[in-house]
C-alpha positions as CSV (number, residue, x, y, z in Angstrom):
1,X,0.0,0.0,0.0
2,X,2.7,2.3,0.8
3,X,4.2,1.9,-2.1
4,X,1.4,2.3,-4.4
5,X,0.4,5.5,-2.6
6,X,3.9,6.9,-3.0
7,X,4.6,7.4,0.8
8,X,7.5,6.3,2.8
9,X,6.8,4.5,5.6
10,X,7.6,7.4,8.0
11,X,4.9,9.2,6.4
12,X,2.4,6.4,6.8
13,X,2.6,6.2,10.1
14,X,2.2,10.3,10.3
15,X,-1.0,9.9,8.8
16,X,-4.5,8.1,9.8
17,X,-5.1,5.0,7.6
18,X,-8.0,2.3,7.9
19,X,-9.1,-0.5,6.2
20,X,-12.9,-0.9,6.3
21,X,-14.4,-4.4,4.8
22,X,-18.0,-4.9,4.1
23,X,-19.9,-6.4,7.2
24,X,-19.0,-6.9,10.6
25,X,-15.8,-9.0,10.2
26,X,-12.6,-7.0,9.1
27,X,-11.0,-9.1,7.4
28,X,-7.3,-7.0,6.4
29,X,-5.2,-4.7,8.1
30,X,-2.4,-2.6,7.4
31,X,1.2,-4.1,8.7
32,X,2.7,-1.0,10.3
33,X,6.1,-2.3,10.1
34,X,6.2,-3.1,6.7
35,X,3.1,-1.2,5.2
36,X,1.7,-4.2,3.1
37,X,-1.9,-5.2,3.4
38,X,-2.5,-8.4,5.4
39,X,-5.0,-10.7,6.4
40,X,-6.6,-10.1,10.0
41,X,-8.7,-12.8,10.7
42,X,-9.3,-16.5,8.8
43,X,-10.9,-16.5,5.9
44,X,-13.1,-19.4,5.0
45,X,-14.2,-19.2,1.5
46,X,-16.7,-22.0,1.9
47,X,-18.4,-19.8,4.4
48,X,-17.9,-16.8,2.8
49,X,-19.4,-18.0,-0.8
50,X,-20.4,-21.3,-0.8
51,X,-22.8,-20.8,-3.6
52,X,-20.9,-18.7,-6.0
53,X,-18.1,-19.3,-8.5
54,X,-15.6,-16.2,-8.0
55,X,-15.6,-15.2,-4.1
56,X,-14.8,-11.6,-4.2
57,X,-14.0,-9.3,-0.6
58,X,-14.2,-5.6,-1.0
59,X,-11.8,-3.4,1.1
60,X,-11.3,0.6,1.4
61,X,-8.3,2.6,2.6
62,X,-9.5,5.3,4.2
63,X,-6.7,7.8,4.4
64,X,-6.9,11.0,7.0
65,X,-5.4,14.0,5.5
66,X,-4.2,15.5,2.2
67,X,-2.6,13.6,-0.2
């Protein structure tokens, strides 16, 4: 993330970043070490899609202040 945002890790850490998934279970977070996304919890796709073909999980970076 950091380096698809252009920021040095310095500056991340500055800054006020979030990753928000849809539903109650957030499944990613941002590694503030390293700045790479990351999983957060288990992630079952059975459970997740059982019924569907391509299992697909939305994320946003929410990112306080300018960029």
């Amino acid at each position: 993330v950091a380096k698809d945002l252009g920021l040095h890790l310095p500056a991340m850490r500055d800054r006020g970043f979030r990753i928000v998934s849809e539903g109650r279970t957030q499944y990613f977070a941002l590694h503030e070490k390293t700045g790479h996304l990351v999983t957060a919890e288990r992630i079952d796709r059975e459970q997740l899609c059982e019924r569907v073909q391509q299992c697909v999980l939305r994320c946003e970076l929410i990112v306080e202040g300018e960029m």
